[in-house]
N, C-alpha and C positions, 0 to 999 in steps of 0.2 A: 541549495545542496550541490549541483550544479557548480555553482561558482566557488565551491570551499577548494582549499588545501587540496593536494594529490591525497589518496586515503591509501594508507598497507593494503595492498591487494593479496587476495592468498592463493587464485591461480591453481583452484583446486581442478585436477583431471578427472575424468572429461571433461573439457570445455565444449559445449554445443557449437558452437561456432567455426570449430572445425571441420568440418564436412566428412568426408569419409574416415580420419582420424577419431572421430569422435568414438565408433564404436568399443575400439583397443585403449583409451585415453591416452592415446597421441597428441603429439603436440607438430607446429611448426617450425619448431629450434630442434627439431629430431635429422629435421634435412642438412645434407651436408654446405656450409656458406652459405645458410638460410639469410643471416643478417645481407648478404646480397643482391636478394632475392625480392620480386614486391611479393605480397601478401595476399593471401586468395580467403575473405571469411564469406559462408555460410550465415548470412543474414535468416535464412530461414530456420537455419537449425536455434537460433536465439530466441527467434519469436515464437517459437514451437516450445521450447524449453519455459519460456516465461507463460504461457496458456495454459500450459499444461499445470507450471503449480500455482497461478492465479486461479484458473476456473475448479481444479479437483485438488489441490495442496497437496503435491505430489510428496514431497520432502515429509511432512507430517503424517501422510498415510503409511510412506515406508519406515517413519522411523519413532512414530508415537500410534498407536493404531487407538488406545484408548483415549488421547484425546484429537484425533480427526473424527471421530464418530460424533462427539461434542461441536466440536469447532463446525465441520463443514457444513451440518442442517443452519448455523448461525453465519458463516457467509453466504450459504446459499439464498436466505432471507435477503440478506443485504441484497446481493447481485439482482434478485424479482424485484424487490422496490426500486432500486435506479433505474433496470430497463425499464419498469412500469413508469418512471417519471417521463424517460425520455419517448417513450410510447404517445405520452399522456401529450407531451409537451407538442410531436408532432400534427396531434388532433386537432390543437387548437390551433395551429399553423395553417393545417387543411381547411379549419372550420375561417381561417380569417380569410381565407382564398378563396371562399365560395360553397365549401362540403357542406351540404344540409348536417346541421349536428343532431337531425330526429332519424336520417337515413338509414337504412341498412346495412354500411360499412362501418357506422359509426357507433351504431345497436352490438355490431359484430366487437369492435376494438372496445367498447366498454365493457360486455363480458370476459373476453377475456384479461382487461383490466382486474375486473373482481377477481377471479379466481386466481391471479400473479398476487393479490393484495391478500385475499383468506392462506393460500401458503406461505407468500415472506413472511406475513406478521408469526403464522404459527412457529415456521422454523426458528425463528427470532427468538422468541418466547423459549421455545422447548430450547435452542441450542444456547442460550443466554443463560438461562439455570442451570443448565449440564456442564457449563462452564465453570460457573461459580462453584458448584459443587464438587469439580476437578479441582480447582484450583485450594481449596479447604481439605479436599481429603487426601489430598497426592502430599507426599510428605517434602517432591525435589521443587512441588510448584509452589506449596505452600510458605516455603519458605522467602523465597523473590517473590512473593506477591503483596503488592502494599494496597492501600486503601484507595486509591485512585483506578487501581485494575477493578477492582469490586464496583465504584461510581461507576464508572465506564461502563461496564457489563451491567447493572440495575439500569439506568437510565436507558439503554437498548432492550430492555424488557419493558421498560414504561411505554418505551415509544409503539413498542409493538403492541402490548396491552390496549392502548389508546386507541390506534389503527385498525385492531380486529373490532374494540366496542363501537371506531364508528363505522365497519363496513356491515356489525350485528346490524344497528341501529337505524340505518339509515336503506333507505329505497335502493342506492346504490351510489357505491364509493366512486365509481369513475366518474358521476357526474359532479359529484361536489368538490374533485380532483380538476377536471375540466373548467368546471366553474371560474373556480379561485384561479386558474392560472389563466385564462381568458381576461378577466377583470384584472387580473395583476398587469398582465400584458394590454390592455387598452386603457389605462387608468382609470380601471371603472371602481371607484370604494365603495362598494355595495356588502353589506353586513352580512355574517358568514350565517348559513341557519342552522349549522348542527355545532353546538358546542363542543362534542366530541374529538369532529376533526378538527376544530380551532386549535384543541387544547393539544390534540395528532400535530399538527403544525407548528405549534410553538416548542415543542420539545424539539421535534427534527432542523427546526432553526438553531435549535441550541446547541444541538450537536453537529449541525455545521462548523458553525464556530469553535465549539469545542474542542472537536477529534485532532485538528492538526493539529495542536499543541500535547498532544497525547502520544507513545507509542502507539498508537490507533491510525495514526496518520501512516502507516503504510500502505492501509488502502490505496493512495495515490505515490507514496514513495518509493514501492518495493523494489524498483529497478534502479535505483541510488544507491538503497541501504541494502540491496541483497544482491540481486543480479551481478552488477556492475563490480563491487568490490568481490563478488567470488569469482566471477570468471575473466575482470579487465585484467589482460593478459599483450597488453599492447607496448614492446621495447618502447624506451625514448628515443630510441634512434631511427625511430620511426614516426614521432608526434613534437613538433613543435610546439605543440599545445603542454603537453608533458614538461618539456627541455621547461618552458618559463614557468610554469607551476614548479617545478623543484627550484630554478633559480630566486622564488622568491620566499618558498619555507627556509631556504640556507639562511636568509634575513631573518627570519624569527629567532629572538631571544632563549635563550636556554637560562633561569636562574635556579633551575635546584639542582644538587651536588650527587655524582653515585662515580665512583672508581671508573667504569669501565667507560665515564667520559672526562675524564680528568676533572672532576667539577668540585666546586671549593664554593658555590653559591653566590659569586659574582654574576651579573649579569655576563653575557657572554651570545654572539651568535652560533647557527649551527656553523658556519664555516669556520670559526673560531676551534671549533671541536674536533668537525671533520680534521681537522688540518694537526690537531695537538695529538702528543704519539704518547698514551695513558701508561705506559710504561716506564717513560720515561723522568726521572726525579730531576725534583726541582732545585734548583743551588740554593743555599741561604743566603 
């Protein structure tokens, strides 16, 4: 994503990155021979901006309230189980460095393993059907919703269904969590004993794999496909970077035809285009 084409930026105001401009939606082409001028951004006001609608989905709570009440118990499941992995994952780091794994800090990080494991799965659960049920009964979502949103959202109800029957099921989930990733990590292939989280495990592999080929994959994309395109607000006369990303779309082919680029469905590059004056007739 990264390496694609420049993308239409829309440069909508406020740009957080502006620093005290931001409040008025100011910009820095407001100064006068700004283009003279180096550049001063507000790195913190960006990473404040993107926190704030990662972790509470700012944009969604201001401008959908019925479905952020949906959505957010459903990331918020997500976000418990990732930190609970990387929780998980540091344990067994500690436990490979010496931490007794029956000790009392490690008694301490497995409870509260369960109790991040009994809320993700439930918000899961609950915000995964409140979802589906937005998307079936709302008439603007129902309509862009195809059958791969509905996979998407069931299989996130599997996985969490799965997850709560093995944390019902079993003595405790952090240790069959610790387990598996201990033996993963030492290549120890020792046979799993609760079927439950086997079966908890195989789904969440699969939605590894899965999701990034999914609009789901913004999980990890969101400052690609949202951030960056709303607010990359950076002249080219300022990014070398920029200057050869357009020098090399001007190469891309243009074959289909609309007036307002002279097009007749010849192959054609953009500079071809930029350069032809659509006004202008052609001699016989």
């Amino acid at each position: 994503m990264a390496a694609s084409p420049l993308h239409v930026r829309w440069e909508l105001y406020p740009v957080p990155h502006e620093g005290s401009k931001t409040v008025y939606g100011g910009s820095f082409m407001e100064e006068k021979d700004w283009w003279t001028k180096p550049r001063h951004i507000s790195h913190w006001g960006d990473i404040k901006a993107l926190l704030t609608e990662v972790l509470f989905l700012h944009a969604t709570f201001e401008h959908n309230i019925k479905l952020w009440v949906r959505s957010y118990p459903f990331h918020v499941g997500m976000y418990m189980l990732m930190g609970g992995t990387i929780i998980v994952l540091c344990a067994v780091f500690a436990q490979l460095f010496g931490l007794n794994p029956q000790g009392g800090l490690m008694l301490f990080v497995g409870n509260v393993i369960n109790a991040m494991v009994l809320v993700g799965t439930l918000c899961i659960i609950i915000g995964g059907i409140g979802l589906i049920e937005r998307r079936r009964n709302d008439e603007g979502l129902r309509r862009y919703s195809t059958p791969e949103h509905y996979f998407n959202l069931i299989i996130f109800i599997v996985f969490g269904l799965l997850g709560l029957a093995a944390w019902a099921f079993s003595p405790s989930y952090f240790e069959l969590a610790r387990t598996f990733i201990y033996n993963l990590i030492t290549f120890n292939f020792a046979p799993q004993t609760s079927v439950l989280f086997s079966l908890h495990l195989l789904v969440g592999f699969f939605l590894l794999i899965w999701i990034p080929m999914t609009h789901m994959g913004h999980v990890f994309m969101k400052y690609f496909t949202y951030h960056d395109i709303r607010w990359g607000d950076e002249p080219t006369s300022y990014s070398e970077k920029n200057k050869q990303k357009i020098l090399e779309a001007l190469k891309f082919n243009v074959t289909w035809s609309a007036k307002h680029i002279s097009g007749d469905g010849a192959p054609k590059s953009w500079v071809d285009v930029a350069t032809t004056n659509p006004t202008e007739k052609k001699e016989d």
